[in-house]
N, C-alpha and C positions, 0 to 999 in steps of 0.2 A: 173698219172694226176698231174699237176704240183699244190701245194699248199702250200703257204707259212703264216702263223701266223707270224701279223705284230706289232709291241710296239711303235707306232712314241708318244706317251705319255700313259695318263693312262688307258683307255680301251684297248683292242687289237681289230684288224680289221684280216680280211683274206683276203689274195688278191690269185687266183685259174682262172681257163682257163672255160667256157664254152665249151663245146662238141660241134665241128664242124656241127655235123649232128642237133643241136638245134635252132644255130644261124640261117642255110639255113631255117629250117621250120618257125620260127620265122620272118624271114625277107619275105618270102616267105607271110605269112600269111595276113602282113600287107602293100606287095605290091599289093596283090589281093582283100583287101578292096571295096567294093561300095560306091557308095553313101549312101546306106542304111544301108551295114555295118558299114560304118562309125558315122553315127544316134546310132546303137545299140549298138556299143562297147564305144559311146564317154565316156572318163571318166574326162575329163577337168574340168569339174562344180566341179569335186571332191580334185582335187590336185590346189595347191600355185601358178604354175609356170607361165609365161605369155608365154604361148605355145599354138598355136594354135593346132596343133595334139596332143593328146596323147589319146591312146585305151587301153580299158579293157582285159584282156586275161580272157577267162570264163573257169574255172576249168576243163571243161573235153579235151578241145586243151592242157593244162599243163599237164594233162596225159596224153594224147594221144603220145605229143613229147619229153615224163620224162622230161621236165622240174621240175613240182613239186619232182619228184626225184631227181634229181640234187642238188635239193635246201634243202630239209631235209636231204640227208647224208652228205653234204655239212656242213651244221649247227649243226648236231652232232658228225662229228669227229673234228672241233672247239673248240666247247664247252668240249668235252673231253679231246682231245688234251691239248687244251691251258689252262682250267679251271680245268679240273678233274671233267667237271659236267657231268652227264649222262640223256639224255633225251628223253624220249620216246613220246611225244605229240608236234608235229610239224604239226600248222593251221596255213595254208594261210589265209590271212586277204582280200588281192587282189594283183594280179601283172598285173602292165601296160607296153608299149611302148612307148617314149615319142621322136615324130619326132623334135627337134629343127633345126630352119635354119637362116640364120644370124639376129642380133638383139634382138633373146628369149633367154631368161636367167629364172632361179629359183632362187628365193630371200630366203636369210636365213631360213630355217624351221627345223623340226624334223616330224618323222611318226609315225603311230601308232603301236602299240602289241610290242613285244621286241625285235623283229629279224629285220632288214631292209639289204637292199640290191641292189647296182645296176651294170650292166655291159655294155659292148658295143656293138651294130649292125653292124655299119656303122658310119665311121669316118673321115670326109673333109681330104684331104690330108695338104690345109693349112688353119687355123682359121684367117688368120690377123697379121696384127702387131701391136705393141701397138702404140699411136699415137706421141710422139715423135720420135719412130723409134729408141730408145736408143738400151743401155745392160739394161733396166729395164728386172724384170721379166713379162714374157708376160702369163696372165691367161685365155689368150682369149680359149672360150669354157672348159674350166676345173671345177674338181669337186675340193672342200675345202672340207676335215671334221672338225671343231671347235671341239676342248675340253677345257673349261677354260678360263685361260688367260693367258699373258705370265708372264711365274718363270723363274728362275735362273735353266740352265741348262737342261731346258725344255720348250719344244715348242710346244703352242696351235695348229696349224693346220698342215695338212696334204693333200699337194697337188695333183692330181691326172692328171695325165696327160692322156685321151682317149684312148684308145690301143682296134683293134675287139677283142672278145674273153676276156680281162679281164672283171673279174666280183670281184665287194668287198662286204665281208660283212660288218657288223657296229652295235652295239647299235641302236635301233630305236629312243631312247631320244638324240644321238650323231645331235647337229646341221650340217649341210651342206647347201651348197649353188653352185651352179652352174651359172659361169659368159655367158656371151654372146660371141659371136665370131664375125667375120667381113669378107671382104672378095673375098665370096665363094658363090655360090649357092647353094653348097654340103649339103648333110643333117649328122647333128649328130643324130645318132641314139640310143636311151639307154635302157636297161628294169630294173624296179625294184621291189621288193615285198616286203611286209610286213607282218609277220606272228605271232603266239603265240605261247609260249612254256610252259611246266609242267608249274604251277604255281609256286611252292618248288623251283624250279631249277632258276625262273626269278629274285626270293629274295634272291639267295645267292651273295657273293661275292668272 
């Protein structure tokens, strides 16, 4: 499995592949949505973003498809790895799906418990261009991580460019923000979780 521990400044991030066989049931899940299901899973009231989709995934579909597996060995060979921290208490808080399509965007925030997380479903082939059409850089549908601000020989953010299949972890207190795209009718598709870990393990450094 491919995974890499990332250092773009002071926290580490991980950036790792989702399991093909995850993404199909995941995607899968939320193209067979109802009406109804759509009622029962809405989780929008709960999350920042000005998305008109996004749904809950209820813990036992996360077992069902190891996702929640994915995502706790995932987060402690991390923290091992990268930290030398060892942790054996990994609580999902919640993970959702969040349909964006051109014009939704998520405005600066952070999440909750200490672990966050998000990857890709489904990715427009093109977001737009920026509106001068220059060499500007184009952030249309991209994630930001923010750490800080900017120092000498170190840089506050960390672009992310959509990719299916990539998934990042992060600090839950790590701000982010997610721009809008243009376009496309195409849907970005994303999932992310938030989770809790040993408490000991949350306060070290």
């Amino acid at each position: 499995m491919s995974f890499e521990i990332l250092k773009p400044f002071g926290p580490s991030i991980v950036k790792t592949v989702i399991p093909n066989e995850i993404i199909m049931e995941m995607n899968k899940f939320i193209d067979d949505l109802t009406k109804e299901d759509e009622k029962k899973f809405d989780h929008g009231p709960f999350l920042i973003g000005n998305v008109a989709q996004e749904f809950r995934l209820d813990i036992e579909f996360m077992k069902k498809i190891k996702w929640a597996e994915f995502l706790g060995k995932s987060c402690q060979k991390w923290l091992l790895e990268g930290h030398d921290i060892s942790i054996k208490k990994f609580d999902i808080i919640d993970s959702w799906v969040v349909k964006q399509f051109k014009n939704d965007y998520n405005p600066i925030h952070f999440h909750d418990g200490q672990i966050s997380g998000v990857g890709y479903l489904k990715v427009p082939k093109n977001m737009g261009n920026t509106v001068q059409n220059s060499k500007k850089t184009n952030h249309n549908g991209k994630l930001v991580l923010i750490d800080g601000s900017k120092r000498f020989v170190c840089t506050p953010t960390y672009i992310i460019t959509p990719q299916v299949g990539d998934f990042y972890f992060f600090p839950s207190y790590m701000m982010h923000i997610v721009y809008p795209f243009s376009g496309t009718i195409e849907e970005r598709r994303s999932v992310s979780f938030n989770a809790k870990i040993d408490e000991h393990a949350a306060k070290l450094k």
